[in-house]
C-alpha positions as CSV (number, residue, x, y, z in Angstrom):
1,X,-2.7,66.1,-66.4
2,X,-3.4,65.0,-69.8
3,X,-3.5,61.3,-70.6
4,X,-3.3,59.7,-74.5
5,X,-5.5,57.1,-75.6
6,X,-3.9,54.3,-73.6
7,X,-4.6,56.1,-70.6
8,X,-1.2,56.4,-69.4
9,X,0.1,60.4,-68.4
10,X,1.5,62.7,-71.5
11,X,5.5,63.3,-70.8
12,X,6.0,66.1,-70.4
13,X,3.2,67.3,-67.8
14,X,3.9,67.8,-64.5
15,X,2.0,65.2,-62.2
16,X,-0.2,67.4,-59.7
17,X,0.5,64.9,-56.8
18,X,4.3,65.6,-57.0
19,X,4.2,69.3,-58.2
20,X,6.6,70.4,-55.1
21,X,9.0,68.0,-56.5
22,X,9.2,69.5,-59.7
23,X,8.8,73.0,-58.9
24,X,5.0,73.7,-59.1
25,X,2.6,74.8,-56.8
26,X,1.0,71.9,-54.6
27,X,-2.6,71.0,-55.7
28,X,-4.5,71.9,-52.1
29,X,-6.8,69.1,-52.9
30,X,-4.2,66.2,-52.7
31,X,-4.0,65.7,-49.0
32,X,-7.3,67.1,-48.3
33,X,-10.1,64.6,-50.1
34,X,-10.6,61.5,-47.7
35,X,-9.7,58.3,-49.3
36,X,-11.7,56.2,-52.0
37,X,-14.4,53.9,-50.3
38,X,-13.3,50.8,-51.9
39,X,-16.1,48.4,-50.5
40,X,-18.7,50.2,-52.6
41,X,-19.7,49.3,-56.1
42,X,-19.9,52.2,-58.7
43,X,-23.0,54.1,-58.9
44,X,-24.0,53.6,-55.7
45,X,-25.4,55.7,-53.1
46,X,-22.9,56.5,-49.9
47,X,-23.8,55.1,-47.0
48,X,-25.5,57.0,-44.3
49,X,-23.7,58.0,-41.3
50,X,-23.8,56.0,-37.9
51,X,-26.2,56.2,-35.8
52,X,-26.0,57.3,-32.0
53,X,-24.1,53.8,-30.1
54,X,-25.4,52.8,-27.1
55,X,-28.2,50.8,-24.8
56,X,-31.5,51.4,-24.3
57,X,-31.3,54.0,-21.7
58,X,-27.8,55.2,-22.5
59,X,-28.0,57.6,-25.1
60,X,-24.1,58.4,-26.9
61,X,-23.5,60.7,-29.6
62,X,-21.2,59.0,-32.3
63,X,-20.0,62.3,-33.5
64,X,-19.4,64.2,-30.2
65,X,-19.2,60.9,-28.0
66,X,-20.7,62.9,-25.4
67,X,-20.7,61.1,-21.9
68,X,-24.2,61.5,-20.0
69,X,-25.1,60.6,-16.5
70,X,-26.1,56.7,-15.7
71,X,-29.7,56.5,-15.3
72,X,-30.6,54.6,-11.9
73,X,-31.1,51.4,-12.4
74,X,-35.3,50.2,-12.0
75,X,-34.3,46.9,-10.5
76,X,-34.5,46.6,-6.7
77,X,-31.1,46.2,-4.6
78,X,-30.3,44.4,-1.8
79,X,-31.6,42.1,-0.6
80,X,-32.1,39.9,-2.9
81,X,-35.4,37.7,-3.1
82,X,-34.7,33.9,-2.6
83,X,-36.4,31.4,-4.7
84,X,-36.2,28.9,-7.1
85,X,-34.5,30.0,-10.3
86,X,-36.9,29.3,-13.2
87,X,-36.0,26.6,-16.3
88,X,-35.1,28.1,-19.5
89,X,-37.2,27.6,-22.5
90,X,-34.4,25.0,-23.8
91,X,-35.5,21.3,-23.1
92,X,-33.2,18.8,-21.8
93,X,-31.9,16.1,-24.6
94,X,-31.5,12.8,-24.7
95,X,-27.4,12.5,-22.3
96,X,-25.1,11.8,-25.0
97,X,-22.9,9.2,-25.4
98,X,-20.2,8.8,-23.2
99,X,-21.7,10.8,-20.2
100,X,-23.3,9.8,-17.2
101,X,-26.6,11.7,-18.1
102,X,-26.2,14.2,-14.7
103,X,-26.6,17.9,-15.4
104,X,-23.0,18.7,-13.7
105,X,-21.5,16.6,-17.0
106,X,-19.2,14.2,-15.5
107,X,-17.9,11.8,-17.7
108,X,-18.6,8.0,-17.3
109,X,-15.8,7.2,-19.9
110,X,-13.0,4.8,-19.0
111,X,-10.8,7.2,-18.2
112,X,-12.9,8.5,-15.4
113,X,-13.8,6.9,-12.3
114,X,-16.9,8.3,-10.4
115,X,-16.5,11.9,-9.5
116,X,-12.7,12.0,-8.7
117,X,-9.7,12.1,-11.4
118,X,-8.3,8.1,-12.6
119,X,-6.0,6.3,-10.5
120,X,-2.7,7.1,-11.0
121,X,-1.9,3.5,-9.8
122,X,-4.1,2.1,-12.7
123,X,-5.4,-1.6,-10.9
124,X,-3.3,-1.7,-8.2
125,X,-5.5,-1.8,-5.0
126,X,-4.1,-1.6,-1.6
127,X,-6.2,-3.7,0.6
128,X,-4.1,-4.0,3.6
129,X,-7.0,-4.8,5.9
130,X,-6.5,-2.7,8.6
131,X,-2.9,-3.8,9.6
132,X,-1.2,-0.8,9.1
133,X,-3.0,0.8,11.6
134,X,-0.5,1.0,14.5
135,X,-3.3,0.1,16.6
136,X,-4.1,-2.6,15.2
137,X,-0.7,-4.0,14.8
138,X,-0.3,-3.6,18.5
139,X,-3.1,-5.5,19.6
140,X,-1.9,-8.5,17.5
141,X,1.4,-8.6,18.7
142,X,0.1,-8.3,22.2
143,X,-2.4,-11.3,21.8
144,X,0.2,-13.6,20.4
145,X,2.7,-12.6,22.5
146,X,-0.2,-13.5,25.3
147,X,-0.6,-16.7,23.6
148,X,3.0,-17.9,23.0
149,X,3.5,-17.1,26.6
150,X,1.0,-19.5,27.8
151,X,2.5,-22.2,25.6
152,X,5.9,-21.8,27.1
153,X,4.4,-21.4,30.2
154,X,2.9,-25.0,29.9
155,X,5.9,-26.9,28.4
156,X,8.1,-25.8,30.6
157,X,5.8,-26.8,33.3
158,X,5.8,-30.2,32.1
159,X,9.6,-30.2,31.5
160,X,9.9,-29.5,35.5
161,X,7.8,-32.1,36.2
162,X,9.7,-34.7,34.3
163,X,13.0,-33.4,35.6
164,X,12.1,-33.0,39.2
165,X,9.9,-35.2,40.2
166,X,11.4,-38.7,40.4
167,X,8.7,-41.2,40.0
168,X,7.3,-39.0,36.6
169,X,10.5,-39.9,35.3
170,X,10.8,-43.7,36.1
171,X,7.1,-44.0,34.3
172,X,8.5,-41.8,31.4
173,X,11.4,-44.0,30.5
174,X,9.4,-47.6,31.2
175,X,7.1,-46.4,28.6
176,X,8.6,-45.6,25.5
177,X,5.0,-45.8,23.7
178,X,3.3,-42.8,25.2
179,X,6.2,-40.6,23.4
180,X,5.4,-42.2,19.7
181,X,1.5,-41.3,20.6
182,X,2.6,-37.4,21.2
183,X,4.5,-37.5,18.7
184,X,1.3,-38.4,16.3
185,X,-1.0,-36.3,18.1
186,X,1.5,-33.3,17.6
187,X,2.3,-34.0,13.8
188,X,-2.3,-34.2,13.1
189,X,-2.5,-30.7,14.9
190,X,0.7,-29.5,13.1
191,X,-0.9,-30.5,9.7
192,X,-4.4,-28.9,10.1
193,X,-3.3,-25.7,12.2
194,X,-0.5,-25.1,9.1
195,X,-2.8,-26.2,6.0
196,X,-6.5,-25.7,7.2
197,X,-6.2,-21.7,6.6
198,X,-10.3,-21.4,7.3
199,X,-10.0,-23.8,10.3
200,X,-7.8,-22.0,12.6
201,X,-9.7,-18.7,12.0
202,X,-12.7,-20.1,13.5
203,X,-12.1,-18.7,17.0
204,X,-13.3,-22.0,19.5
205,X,-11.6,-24.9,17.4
206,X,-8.2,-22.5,16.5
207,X,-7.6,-22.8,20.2
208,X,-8.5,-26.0,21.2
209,X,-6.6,-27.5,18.2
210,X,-3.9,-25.2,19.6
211,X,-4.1,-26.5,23.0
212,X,-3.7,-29.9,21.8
213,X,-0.9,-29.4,19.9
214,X,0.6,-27.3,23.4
215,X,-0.1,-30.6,25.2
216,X,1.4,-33.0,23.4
217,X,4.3,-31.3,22.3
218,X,4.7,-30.7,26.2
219,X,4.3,-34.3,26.4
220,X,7.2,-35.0,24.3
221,X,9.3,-32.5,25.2
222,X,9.0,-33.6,29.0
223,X,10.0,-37.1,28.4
224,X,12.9,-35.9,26.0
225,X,14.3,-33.7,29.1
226,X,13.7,-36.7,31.6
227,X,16.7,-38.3,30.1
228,X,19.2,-36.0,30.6
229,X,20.9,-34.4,33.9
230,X,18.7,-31.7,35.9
231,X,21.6,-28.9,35.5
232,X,21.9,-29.5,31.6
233,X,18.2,-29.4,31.8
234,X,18.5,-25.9,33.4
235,X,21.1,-24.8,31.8
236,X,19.7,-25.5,28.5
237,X,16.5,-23.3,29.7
238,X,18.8,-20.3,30.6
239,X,21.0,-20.7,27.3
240,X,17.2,-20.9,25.2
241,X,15.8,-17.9,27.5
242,X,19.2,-15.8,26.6
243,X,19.4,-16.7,22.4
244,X,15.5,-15.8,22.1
245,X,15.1,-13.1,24.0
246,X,18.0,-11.7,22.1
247,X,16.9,-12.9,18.7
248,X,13.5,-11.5,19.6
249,X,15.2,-7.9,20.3
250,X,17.1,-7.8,17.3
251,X,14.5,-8.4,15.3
252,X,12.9,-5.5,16.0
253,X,15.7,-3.1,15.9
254,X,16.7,-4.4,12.9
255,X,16.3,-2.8,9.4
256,X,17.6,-5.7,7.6
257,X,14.7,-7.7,6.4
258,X,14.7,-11.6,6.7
259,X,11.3,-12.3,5.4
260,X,13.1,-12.5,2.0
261,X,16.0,-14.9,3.5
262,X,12.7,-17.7,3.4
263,X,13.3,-19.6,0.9
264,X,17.2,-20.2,1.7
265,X,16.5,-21.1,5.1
266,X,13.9,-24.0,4.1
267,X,16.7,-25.5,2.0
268,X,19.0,-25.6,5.0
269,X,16.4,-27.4,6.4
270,X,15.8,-30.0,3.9
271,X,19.5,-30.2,4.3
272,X,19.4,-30.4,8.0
273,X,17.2,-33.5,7.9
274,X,19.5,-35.2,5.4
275,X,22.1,-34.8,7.9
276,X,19.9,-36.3,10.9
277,X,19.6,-39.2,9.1
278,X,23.2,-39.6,8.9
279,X,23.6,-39.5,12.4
280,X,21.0,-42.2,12.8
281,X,23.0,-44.5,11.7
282,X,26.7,-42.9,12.4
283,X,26.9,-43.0,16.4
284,X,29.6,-40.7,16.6
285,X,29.6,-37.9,19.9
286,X,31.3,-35.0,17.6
287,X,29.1,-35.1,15.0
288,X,25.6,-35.2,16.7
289,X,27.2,-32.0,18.4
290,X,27.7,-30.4,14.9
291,X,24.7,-31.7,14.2
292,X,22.9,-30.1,17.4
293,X,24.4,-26.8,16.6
294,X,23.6,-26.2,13.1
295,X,20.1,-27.1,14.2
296,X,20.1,-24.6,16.8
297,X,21.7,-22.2,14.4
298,X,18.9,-22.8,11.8
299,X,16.3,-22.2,14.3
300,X,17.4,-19.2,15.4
301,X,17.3,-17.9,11.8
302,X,13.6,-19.2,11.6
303,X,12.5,-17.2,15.5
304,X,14.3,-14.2,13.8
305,X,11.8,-14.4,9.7
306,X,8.8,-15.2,12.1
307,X,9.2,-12.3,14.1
308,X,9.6,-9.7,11.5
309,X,6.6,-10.8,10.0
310,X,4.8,-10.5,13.6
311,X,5.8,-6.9,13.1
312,X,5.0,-7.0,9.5
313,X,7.4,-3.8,8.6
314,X,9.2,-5.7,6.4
315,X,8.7,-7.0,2.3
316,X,6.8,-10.3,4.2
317,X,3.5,-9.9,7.0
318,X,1.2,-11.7,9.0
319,X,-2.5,-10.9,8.6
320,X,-3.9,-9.6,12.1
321,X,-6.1,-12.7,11.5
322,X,-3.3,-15.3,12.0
323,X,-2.9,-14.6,15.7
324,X,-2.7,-18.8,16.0
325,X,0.1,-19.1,13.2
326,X,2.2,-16.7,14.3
327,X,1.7,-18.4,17.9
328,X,2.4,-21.8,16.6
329,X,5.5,-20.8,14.5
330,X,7.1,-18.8,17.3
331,X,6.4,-21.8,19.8
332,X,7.9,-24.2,17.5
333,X,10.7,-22.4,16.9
334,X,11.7,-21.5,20.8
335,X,11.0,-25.5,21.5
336,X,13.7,-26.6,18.4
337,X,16.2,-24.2,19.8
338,X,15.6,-25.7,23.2
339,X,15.7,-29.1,22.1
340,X,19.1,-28.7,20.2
341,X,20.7,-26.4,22.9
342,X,19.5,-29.6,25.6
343,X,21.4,-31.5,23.0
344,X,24.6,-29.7,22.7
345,X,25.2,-29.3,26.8
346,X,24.1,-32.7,27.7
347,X,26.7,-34.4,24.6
348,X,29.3,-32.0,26.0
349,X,28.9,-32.9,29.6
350,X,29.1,-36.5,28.7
């Protein structure tokens, strides 16, 4: 094909790459030539043809890619020789910052903590010192329990001795004195048993500031009883025996939680002892009953939020270490509902 000047193709010619379009004979060397190499520059030599591929030891021919047999390998088999695994040439550097400098690359960032993943709870530690171990919890309930029953084992003792005995009684009521010094005996050991937190961990002074407070709260209690008829004595110690033991038992089959009930029972009892110094000075039968029985009621309330946090299931627990508190509050609260049930029978029965 002849081209003019401009190098464009003369019309009129018949273009040898599309001659069987036109009618001519095909060129034969159109699809035979292998394509222009376009990554070499003009005037250049071609390049040589590739080599044989392969290892060392694994001879392929590029052209034929002929597939020989694998030589055996020099290297002994099984098995293998136990040592220590020599250093590479490369030296250690300097740990970079941000790393704890250990070969295994943990990070010592903020985000990580030791070798485990972070927290997912961020700084909220759980340090519930052992007392959700069910053992544990057992064996605290068991020695308060242990405790508490002593107590009541000793007031009530005292309670039958001023009820029964005759000449205990006579002294009792001829000295009015010895009930005022009780009274202050009970209200010092009430005072540093609730506030002295380290005091009534230290295990020989918790329980002899303990058995005071037993003693002279027995005291008083004794000389309260010895005014008052034996039957409404006894029958105020069956009615008490019945509303605890029940209290007690509901508590713990309960899934209502009074721990959180805490703060509206202790202004019930602000407004309770409002109310008892209204009676002071109003002598009226019918309201020292109502009196009496919203005591008793209050009280109960109070056995019920001490006992759940005995358990501790609830929002509210008792450290394992506060076998003397929980002791003390329970004992308290059995000898107010006592008192106030006394109260109630013996005003009725007048």
């Amino acid at each position: 094909m002849s081209q003019d000047k401009s190098g464009y193709p003369v019309m009129g010619e018949c273009n040898p790459l599309h001659s069987d379009v036109f009618g001519g004979a095909p060129n034969p060397n159109t699809f035979g030539m292998p394509p222009p190499n376009y990554t070499q520059a003009p005037g250049m030599p071609p390049y040589p043809a590739p080599g044989p591929y392969g290892q060392p030891g694994f001879p392929q021919g590029a052209p034929a890619f002929g597939q020989v047999p694998y030589p055996q390998m020099p290297y002994p088999q099984m098995p293998y020789p136990q040592g220590p695994y020599p250093k590479g040439p490369y030296e250690q550097g300097p740990p970079q910052p941000g790393f704890a400098g250990d070969p295994s690359g943990s990070a010592s960032s903020p985000g990580y903590q030791g070798d485990g993943p972070p927290s997912y709870y961020d700084n909220n530690e759980f340090t519930g010192s052992g007392f959700e171990d069910k053992t544990i919890r057992q064996a605290f309930i068991r020695k308060v329990f242990m405790v508490l029953t002593v107590q009541l084992m000793v007031t009530f003792s005292f309670v039958a001795v001023f009820t029964f005995v005759h000449d205990v009684k006579v002294f009792v009521r001829q000295n009015n004195w010895t009930y005022y010094v009780s009274y202050a005996i009970f209200f010092v050991s009430l005072i540093v048993l609730s506030c002295c937190g380290d005091f009534r961990r230290k295990h020989p002074w918790n329980l002899v500031a303990l058995s005071i407070l037993t003693l002279s709260l027995s005291y008083m209690v004794g000389m309260i009883a010895s005014f008052y008829d034996t039957d409404t004595v006894i029958m105020a110690v069956g009615i008490t025996a019945v509303v605890c033991f029940t209290v007690v038992l509901f508590s713990l089959q309960s899934k209502y939680d009074f721990t959180s009930c805490r703060g509206v029972l202790f202004v019930c009892l602000i407004v309770l002892l409002l109310f008892s110094l209204l009676c002071i000075f109003i002598r009226n039968k019918i309201l020292h009953i109502v009196y009496a029985s919203l005591g008793a009621l209050l009280f109960t309330c109070f056995l019920a939020v001490d006992t759940q946090l005995l358990l501790g299931n609830k929002k509210l627990a008792l450290s394992p270490e506060e076998y003397i508190f929980a002791a003390l509050n329970l004992y308290t609260d059995i000898i107010n509902i006592f008192l106030y049930i006394l109260a109630i029978v013996g005003r009725s029965r007048e």
